[in-house]
Z-matrix of the N, CA and C atoms (Angstrom, degrees):
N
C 1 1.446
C 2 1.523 1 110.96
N 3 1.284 2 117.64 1 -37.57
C 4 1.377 3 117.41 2 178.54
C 5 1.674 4 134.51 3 -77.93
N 6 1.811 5 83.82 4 -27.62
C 7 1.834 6 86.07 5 167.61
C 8 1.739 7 105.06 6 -70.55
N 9 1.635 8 125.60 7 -43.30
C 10 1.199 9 119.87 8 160.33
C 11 1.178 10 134.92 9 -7.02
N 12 1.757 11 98.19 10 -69.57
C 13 1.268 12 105.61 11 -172.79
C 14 1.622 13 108.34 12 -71.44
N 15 1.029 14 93.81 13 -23.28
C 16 1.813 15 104.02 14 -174.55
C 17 1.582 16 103.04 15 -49.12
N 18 1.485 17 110.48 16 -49.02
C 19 1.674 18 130.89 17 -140.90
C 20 1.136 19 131.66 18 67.83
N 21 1.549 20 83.00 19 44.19
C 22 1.770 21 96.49 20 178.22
C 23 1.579 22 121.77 21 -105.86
N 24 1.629 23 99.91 22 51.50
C 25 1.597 24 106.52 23 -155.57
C 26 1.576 25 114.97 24 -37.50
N 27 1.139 26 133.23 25 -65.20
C 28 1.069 27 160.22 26 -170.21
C 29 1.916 28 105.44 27 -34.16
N 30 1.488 29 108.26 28 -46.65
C 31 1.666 30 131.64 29 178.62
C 32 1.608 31 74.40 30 -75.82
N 33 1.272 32 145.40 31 -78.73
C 34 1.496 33 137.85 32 -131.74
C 35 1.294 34 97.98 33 -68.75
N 36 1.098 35 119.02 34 -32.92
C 37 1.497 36 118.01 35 -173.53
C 38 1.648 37 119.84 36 -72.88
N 39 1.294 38 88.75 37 -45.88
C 40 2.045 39 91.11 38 161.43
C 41 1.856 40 105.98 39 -59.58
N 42 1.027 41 130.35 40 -74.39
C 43 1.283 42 124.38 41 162.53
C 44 1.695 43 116.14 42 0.07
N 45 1.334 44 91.14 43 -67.96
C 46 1.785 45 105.83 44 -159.15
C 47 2.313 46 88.70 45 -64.46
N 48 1.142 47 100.88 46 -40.87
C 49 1.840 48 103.05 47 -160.23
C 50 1.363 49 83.04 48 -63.50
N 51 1.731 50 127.13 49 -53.02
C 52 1.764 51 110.28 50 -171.05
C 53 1.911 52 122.53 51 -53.25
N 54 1.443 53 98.49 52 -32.22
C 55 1.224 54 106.18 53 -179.90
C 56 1.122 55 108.49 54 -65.20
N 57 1.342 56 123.67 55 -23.17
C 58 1.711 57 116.72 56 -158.42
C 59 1.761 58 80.09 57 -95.14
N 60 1.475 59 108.10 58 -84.11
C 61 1.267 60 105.07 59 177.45
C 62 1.712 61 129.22 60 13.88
N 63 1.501 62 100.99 61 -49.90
C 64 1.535 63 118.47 62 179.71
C 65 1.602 64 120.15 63 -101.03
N 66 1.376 65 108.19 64 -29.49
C 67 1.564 66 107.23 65 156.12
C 68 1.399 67 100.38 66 -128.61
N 69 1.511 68 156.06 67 135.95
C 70 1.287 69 153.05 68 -174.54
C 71 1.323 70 75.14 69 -109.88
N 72 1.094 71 165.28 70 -13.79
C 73 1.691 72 139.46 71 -179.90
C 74 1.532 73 102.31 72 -109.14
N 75 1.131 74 128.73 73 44.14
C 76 1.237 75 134.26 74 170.49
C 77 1.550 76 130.31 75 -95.12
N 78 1.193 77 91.59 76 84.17
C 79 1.752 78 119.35 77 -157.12
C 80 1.743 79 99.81 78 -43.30
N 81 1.127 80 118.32 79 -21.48
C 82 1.710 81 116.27 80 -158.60
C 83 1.879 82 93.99 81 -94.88
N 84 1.274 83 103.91 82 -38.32
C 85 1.980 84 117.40 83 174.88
C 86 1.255 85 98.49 84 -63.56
N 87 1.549 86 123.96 85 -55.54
C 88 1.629 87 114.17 86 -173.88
C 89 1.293 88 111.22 87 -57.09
N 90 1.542 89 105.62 88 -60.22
C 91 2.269 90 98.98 89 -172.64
C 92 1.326 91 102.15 90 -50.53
N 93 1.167 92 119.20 91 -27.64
C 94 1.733 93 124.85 92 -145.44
C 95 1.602 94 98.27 93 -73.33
N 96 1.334 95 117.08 94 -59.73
C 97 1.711 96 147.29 95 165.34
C 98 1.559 97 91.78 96 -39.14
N 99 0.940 98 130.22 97 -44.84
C 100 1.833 99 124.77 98 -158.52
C 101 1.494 100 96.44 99 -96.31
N 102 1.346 101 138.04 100 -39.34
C 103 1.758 102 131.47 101 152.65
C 104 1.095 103 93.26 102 -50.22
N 105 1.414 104 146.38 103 -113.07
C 106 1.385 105 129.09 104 -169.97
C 107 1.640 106 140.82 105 32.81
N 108 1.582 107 68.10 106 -88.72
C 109 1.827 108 108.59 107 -176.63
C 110 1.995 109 96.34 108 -69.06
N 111 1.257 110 122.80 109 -10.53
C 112 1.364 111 109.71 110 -169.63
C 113 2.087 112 90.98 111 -108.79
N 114 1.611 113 107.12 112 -31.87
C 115 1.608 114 104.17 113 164.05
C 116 1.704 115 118.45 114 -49.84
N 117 1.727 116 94.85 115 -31.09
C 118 1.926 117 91.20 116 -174.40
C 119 1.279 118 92.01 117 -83.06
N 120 1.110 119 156.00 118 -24.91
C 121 1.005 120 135.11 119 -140.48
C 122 1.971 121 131.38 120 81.74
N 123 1.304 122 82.60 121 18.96
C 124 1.520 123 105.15 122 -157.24
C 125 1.650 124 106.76 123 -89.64
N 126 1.358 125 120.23 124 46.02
C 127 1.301 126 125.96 125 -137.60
C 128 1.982 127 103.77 126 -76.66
N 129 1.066 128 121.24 127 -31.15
C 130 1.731 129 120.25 128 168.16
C 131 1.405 130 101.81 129 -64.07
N 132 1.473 131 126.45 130 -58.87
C 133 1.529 132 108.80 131 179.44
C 134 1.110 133 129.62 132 -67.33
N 135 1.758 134 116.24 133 -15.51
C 136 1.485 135 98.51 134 178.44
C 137 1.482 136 107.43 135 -94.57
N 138 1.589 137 124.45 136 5.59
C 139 1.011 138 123.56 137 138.12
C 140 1.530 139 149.74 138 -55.50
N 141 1.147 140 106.98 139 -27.60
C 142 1.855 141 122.10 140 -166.28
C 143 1.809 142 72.97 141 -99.86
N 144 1.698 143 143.57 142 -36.98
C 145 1.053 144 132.36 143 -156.84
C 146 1.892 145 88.91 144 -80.25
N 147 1.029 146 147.79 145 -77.50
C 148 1.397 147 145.98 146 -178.44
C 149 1.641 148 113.32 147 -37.65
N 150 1.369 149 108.36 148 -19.82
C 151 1.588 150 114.56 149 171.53
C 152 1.247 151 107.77 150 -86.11
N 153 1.563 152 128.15 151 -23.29
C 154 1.658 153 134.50 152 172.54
C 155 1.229 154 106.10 153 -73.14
N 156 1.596 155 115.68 154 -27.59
C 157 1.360 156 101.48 155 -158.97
C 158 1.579 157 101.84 156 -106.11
N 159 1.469 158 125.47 157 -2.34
C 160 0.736 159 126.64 158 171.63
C 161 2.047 160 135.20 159 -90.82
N 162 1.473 161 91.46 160 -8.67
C 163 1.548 162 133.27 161 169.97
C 164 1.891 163 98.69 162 -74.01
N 165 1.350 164 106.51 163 -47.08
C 166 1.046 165 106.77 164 -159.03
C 167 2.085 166 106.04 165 -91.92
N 168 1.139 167 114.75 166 -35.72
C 169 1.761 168 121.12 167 147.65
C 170 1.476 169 109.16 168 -134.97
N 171 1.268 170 96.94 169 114.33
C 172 1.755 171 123.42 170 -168.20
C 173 1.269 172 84.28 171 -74.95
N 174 1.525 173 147.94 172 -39.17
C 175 1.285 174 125.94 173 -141.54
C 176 1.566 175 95.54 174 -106.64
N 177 1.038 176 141.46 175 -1.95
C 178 1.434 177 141.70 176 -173.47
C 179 1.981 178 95.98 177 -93.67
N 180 1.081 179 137.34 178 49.24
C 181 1.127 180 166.07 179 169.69
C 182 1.402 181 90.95 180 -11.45
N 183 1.991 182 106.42 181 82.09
C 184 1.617 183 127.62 182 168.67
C 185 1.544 184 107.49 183 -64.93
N 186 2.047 185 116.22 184 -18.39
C 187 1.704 186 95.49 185 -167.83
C 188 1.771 187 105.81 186 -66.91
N 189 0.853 188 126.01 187 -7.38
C 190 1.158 189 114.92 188 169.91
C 191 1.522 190 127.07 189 -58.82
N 192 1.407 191 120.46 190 -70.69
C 193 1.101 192 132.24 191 132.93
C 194 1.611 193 124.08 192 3.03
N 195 1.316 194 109.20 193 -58.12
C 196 1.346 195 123.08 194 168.99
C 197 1.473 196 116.77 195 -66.86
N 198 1.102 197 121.32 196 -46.96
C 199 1.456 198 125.43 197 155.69
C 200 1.043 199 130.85 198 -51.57
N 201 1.436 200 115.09 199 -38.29
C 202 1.582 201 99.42 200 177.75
C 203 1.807 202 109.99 201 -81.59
N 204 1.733 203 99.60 202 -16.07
C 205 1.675 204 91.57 203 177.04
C 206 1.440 205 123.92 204 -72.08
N 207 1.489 206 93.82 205 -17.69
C 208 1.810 207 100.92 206 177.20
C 209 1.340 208 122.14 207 -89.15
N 210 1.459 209 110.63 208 -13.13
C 211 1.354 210 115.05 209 174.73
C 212 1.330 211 113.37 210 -86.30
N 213 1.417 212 101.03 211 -47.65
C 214 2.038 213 97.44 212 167.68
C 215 1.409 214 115.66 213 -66.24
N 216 0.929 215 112.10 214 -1.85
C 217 2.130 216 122.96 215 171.31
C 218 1.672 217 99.93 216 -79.75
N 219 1.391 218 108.20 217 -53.10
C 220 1.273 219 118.00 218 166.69
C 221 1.454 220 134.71 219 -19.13
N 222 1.742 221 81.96 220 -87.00
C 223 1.412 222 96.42 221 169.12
C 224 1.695 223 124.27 222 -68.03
N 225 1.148 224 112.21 223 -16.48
C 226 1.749 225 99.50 224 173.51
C 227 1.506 226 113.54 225 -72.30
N 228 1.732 227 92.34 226 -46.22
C 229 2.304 228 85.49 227 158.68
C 230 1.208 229 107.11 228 -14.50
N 231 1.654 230 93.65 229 -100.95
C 232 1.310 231 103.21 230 -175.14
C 233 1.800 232 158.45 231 -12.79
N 234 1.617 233 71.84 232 -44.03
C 235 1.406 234 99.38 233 168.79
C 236 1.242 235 123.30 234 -65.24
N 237 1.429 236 100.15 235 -46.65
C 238 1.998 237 111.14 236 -177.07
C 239 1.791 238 98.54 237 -85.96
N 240 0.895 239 143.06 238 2.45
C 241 1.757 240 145.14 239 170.15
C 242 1.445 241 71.37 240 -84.96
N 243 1.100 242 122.14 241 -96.07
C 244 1.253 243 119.78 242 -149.83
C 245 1.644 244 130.37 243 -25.63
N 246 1.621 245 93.35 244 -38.25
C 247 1.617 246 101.52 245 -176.86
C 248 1.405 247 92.77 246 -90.26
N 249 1.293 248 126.83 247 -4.77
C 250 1.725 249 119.74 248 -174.56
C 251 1.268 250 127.44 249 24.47
């Protein structure tokens, strides 16, 4: 959480793999990994990551999450057509 906040994605992300490593159903590492993955720009993984975490508590309602990763997937399309 703290390299996060730092913006030290790259450190948060080793973080997030030890946590899983030791619980792989660790609902707070999965969303956590999919913010991340949506800071890199990493927009399919931090998708399939909000779909893990949402497998893992169905009721903490990840499609959101999922939406905003597909919409910022979206718009970077867009963006690069544009600059063609």
């Amino acid at each position: 959480m703290l390299r996060y906040l730092m913006q030290q994605y790259q450190g948060s992300l080793e973080d997030i793999d030890e946590t899983l490593r030791i619980e792989p159903r660790h609902f707070g590492a999965l969303s956590g990994r999919g913010l991340v993955e949506l800071k890199l720009e990493r927009y399919d993984d931090a998708v399939a990551s909000f779909q893990a975490a949402g497998k893992v508590n169905p009721f903490m309602g990840q499609e959101k999450n999922v939406a905003v990763a597909l919409s910022a997937k979206h718009r970077k399309q867009q963006q690069e057509m544009v600059r063609g």
